[in-house]
GUTORRO-104971 format. One record per residue (C-alpha): residue in one letter; x, y, z. Coordinates in steps of 0.2 Angstrom, whole numbers, padded with zeros to 4 digits, always signed. Each point is the difference from the previous one (the first is absolute). Layout:
N
aXYZ/...
//
This chain:
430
x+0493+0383+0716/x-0005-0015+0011/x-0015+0000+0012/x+0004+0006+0017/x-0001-0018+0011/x+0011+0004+0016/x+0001+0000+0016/x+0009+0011+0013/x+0003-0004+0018/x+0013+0006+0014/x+0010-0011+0013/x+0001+0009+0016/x+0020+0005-0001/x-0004+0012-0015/x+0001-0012-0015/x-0011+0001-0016/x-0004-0014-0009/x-0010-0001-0015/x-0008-0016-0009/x-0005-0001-0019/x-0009-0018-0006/x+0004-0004-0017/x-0004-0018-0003/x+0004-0002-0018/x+0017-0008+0004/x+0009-0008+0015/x+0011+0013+0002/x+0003+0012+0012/x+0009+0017+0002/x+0007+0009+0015/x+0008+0016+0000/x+0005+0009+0017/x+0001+0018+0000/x+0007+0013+0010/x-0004+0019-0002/x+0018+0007+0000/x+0010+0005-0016/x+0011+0012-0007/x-0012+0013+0005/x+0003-0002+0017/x+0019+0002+0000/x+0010+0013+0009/x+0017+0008-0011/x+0014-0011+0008/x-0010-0015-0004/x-0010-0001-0016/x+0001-0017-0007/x-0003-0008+0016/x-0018-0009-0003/x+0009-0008-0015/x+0014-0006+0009/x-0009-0007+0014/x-0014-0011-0012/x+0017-0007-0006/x+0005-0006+0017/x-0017-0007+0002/x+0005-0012-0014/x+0016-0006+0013/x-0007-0013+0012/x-0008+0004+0018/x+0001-0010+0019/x-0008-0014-0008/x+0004+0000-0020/x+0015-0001-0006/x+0001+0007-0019/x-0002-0014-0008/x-0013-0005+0010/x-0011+0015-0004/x+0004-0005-0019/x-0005-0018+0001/x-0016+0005+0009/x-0008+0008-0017/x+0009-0012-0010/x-0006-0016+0007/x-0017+0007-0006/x+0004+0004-0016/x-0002+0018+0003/x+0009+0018-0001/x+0004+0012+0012/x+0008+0018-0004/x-0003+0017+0010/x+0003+0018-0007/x+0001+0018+0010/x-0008+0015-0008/x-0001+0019+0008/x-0016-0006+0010/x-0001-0017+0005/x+0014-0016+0001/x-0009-0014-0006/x+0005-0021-0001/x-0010-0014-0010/x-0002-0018-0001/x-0013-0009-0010/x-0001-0020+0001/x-0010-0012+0000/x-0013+0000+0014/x+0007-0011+0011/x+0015+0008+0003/x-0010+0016+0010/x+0006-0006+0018/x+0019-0002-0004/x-0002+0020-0012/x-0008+0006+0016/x+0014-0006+0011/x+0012+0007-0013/x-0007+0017+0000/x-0004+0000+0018/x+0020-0004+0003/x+0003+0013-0011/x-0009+0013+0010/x+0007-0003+0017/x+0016-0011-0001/x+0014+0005-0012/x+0016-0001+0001/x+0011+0013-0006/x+0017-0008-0001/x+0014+0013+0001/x+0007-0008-0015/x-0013-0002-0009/x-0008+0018+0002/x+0020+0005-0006/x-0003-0011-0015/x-0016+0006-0005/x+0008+0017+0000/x+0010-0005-0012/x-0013-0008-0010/x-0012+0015+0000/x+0013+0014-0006/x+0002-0012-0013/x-0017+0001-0003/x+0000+0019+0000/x+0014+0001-0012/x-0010-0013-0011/x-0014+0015-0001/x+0013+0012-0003/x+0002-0010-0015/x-0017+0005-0008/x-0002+0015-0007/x-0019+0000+0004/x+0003-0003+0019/x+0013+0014+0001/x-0011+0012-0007/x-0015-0005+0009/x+0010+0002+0017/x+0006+0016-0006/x-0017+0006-0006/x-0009-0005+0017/x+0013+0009+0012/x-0001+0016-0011/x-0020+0000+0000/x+0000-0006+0020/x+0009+0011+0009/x-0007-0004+0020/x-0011-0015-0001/x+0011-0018+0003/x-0007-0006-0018/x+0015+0009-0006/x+0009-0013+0005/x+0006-0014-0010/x-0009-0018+0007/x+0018-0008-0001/x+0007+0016+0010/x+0015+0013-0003/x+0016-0009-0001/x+0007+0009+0014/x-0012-0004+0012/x+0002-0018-0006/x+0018-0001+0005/x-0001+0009+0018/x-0015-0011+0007/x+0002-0013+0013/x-0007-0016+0006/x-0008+0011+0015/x-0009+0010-0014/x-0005-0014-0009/x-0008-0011+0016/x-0007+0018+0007/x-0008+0002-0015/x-0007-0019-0001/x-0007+0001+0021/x-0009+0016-0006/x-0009-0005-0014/x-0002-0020+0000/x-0013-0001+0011/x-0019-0004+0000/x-0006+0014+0003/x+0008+0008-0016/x-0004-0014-0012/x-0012-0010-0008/x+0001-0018-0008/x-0013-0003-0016/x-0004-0016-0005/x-0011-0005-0016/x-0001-0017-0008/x-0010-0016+0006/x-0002+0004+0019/x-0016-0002+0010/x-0002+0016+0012/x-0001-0004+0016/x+0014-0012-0001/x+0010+0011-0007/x+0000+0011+0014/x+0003-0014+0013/x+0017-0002-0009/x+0004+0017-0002/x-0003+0004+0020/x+0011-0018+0007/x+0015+0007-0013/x+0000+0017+0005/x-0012+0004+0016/x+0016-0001+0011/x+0009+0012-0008/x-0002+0019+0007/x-0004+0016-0006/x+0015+0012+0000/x-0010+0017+0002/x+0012+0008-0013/x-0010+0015-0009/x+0011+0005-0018/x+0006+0013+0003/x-0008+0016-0010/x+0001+0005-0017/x+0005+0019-0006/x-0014+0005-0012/x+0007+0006-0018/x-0004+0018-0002/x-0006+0005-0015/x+0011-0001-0018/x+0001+0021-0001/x+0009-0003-0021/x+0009-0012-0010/x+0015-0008+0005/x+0010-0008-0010/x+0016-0015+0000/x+0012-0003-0011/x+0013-0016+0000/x+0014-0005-0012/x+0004-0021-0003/x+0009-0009-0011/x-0013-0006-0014/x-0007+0003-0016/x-0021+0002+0006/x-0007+0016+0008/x-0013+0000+0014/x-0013+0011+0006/x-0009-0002+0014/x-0015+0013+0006/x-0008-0004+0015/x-0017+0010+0008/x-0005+0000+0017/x-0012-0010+0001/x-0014-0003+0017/x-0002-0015+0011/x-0009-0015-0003/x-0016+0006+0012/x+0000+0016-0009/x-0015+0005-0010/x+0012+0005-0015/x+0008-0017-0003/x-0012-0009-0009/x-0003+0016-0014/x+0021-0001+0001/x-0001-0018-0004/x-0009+0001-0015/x+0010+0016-0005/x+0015-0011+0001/x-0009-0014-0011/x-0004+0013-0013/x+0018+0007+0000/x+0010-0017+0002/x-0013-0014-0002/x-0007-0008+0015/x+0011-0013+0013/x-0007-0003+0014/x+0003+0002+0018/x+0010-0018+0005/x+0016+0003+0005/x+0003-0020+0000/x-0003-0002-0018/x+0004+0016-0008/x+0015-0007-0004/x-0011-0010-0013/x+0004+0007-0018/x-0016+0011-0005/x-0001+0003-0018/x+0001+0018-0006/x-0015+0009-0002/x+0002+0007-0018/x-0017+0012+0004/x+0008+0007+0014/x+0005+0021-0003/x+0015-0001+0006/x+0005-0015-0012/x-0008+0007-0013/x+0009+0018+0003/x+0018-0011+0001/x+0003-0017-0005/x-0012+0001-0017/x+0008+0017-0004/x+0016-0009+0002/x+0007+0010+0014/x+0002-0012+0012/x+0001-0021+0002/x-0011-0001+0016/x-0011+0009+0012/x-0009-0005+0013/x-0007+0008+0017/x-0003-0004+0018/x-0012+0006+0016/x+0002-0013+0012/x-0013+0000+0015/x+0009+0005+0016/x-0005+0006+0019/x+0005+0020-0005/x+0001+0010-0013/x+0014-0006-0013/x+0005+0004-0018/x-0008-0006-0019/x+0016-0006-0010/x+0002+0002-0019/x+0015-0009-0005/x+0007+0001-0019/x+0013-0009-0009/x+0005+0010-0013/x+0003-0005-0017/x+0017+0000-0008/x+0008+0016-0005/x-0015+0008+0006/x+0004+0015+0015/x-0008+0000+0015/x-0005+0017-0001/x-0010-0006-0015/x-0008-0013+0011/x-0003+0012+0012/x-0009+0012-0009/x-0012-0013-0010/x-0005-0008+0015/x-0003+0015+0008/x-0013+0008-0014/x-0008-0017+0003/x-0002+0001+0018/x-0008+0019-0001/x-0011-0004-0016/x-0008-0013+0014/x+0003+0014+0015/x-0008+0014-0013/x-0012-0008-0012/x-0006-0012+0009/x-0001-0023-0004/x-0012-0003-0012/x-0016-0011+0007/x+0006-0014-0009/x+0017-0001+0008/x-0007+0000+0016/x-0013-0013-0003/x+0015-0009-0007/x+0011+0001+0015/x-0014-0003+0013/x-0001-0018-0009/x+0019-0003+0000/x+0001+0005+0019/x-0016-0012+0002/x+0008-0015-0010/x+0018+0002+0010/x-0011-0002+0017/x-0005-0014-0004/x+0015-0008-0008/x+0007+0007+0017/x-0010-0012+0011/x+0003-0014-0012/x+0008-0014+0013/x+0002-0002+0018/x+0015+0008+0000/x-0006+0016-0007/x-0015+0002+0008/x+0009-0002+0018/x+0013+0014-0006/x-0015+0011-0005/x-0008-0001+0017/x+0017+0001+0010/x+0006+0015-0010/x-0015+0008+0002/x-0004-0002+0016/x+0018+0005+0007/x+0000+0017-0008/x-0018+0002+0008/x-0010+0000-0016/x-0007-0018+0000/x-0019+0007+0001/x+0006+0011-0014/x+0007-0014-0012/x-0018-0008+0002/x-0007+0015-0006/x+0011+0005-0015/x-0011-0009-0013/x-0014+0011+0005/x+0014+0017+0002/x+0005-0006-0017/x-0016-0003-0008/x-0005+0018+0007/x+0013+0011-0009/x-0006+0012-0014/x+0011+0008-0012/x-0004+0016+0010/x+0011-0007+0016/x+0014-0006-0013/x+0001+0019-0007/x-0002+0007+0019/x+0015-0012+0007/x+0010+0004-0015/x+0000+0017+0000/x+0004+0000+0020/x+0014-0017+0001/x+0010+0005-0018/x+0003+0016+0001/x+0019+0005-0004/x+0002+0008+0018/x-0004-0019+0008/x+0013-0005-0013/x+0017-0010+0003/x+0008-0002-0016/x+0017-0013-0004/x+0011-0002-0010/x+0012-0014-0004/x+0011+0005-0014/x+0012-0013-0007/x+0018+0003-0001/x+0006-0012-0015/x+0019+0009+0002/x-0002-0009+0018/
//
């Protein structure tokens, strides 16, 4: 993990803005974030965070579409953006030179969209396609499945993209409600690492955005997820030829004093990935040491495991996600994985495997703050669930788990009663 050089200051209409030197390059990376996701939806709305960071992408009073584009482009840089259940987020990273006109980009895009009545209409369409694109992958089914059936009150049950019913009843008046709540200075933070000088920095960032004022919008509260009182379990049918299972745990907030131990309990049962949201779409080679690949994909059982505890603002759920293999039932899945999981919940990981897994998580921090880009998403993330203090000290929460907290977290978080089982059985009739 990168050594902490930043710098955190506040304009007077709310904004934070956070500066990270990194002169080994002349480029620069600024991401604007906005602490308002899926959690923060109300039923007759879910998928509205999503469908406003798309609009974003649309023009404002003084860009036009294209214009937006050609500002990154001209450059040589990238832009993108993605919405989670905690935070909506948008990137560019370019060449150093280019900071005043990706300021006035993201400046336009927090106070002057546009919201074309056609264009919202379109993007309706374009989103449902998107949601039946998911409903395409058996995974992604079972997962939204899984997660509704283990969350029953907290909005994280919620797909990020949204139900499709709520997708076809909201309005333009939703969507610019929603956009005048939350896109404001006062709940966001721009983050920008690369070759920049501090103080000069700053300056830019208070002429692009000191105008703008604060909304005063609170997000609105979220119901706490009672406890898990026994197993649930979920079953689907699709067309196909390749069984799933998916367990998932409830897991504890990032700023919780059990997440690190759960981190390295996760590494020891899946192999260690991280915690970037940007780049865990980077293909991580499987960890053959792993129990849970030993228990399955060596014994033949299944083609792929793989598991994931992401950090977030409450308390979520620890996937374990299975592919099995062919001709093999699910229920003989199941029932391997699970002796795994409660040989590590009764037993006990061995010294070794922890020291093993504290090294991976070590090394996947680092690879995690290895460019501009990165290293801004870290801080951003971070610092818009509340937990940026936190990130700093993981290395030390990390290096300061024993195999006693692994045994102590395992025997609390994977128990069968906190347990949402899934199925996914093909259907090769279908």
């Amino acid at each position: 993990m990168p050594s902490i050089d930043r710098r955190v200051a506040q304009l007077d209409n709310g904004l934070t803005v956070i500066l990270q030197p990194s002169h080994g390059s002349s480029l620069i990376s600024l991401w604007a974030w906005y602490r308002v996701g899926s959690g923060d939806e109300r039923p007759g709305q879910t998928g509205i965070s999503h469908w406003v960071e798309h609009m974003n992408f649309k023009g404002t009073a003084r860009l036009s579409r294209e214009e937006m584009t050609g500002i990154v482009e001209r450059h040589g840089g990238f832009w993108n953006g993605y919405t989670w259940i905690d935070q909506t987020t948008y990137v560019s990273t370019a060449h150093r030179d280019a900071l005043d006109d990706l300021l006035l980009l993201e400046s336009e895009r927090m106070s002057a969209c546009l919201y074309d009545e056609a264009e919202c209409e379109s993007e309706r369409t374009v989103i449902i396609s998107e949601l039946q694109g998911a409903e395409n992958d058996p995974d992604q089914v079972l997962e939204t499945e899984v997660t509704a059936a283990a969350m029953k009150v907290h909005p994280y049950r919620h797909p990020t993209i949204g139900w499709r019913g709520d997708l076809e009843t909201m309005t333009r008046a939703d969507l610019v409600g929603h956009y005048a709540r939350y896109y404001a200075p006062d709940n966001a933070a721009v983050v920008i690492a690369g070759d920049i000088d501090d103080e000069d920095a700053i300056a830019r960032v208070a002429r692009a955005f000191g105008a703008i004022a604060p909304s005063g919008a609170k997000a609105p509260p979220r119901t706490a997820e009672p406890e898990q009182l026994g197993e649930r379990r979920v079953s689907v049918e699709r067309p196909g030829s390749v069984g799933y299972v998916k367990l998932a745990h409830h897991a504890p907030a990032f700023t919780h004093a059990d997440f690190a131990p759960m981190l390295v309990l996760d590494a020891v049962l899946n192999g260690a990935r991280g915690l970037n949201l940007w780049c865990s779409y980077r293909a991580i080679a499987a960890q053959r040491r792993s129990r849970l690949y030993r228990a399955l994909v060596d014994r033949s059982l299944a083609s792929a495991v793989q598991g994931a505890l992401m950090p977030t603002r409450d308390a979520f759920l620890s996937y374990i996600s299975i592919t099995a293999a062919d001709g093999v039932a699910v229920e003989t899945v199941e029932q391997a994985a699970a002796e795994a999981i409660e040989a590590v919940a009764g037993g006990g990981a061995t010294d070794e495997e922890v020291r093993r897994a504290k090294r991976q998580l070590h090394a996947r921090l680092v690879f995690e703050g290895d460019s501009v880009t990165n290293l801004a998403h870290q801080t951003g993330y971070f610092q818009t669930i509340g937990a940026l203090d936190a990130y700093d000290q993981l290395p030390a929460r990390l290096g300061a788990v024993t195999p006693d907290d692994v045994d102590r977290v395992a025997r609390r978080y994977l128990r069968r009663s906190r347990r949402t089982v899934g199925f996914l059985r093909p259907d090769a009739a279908a």
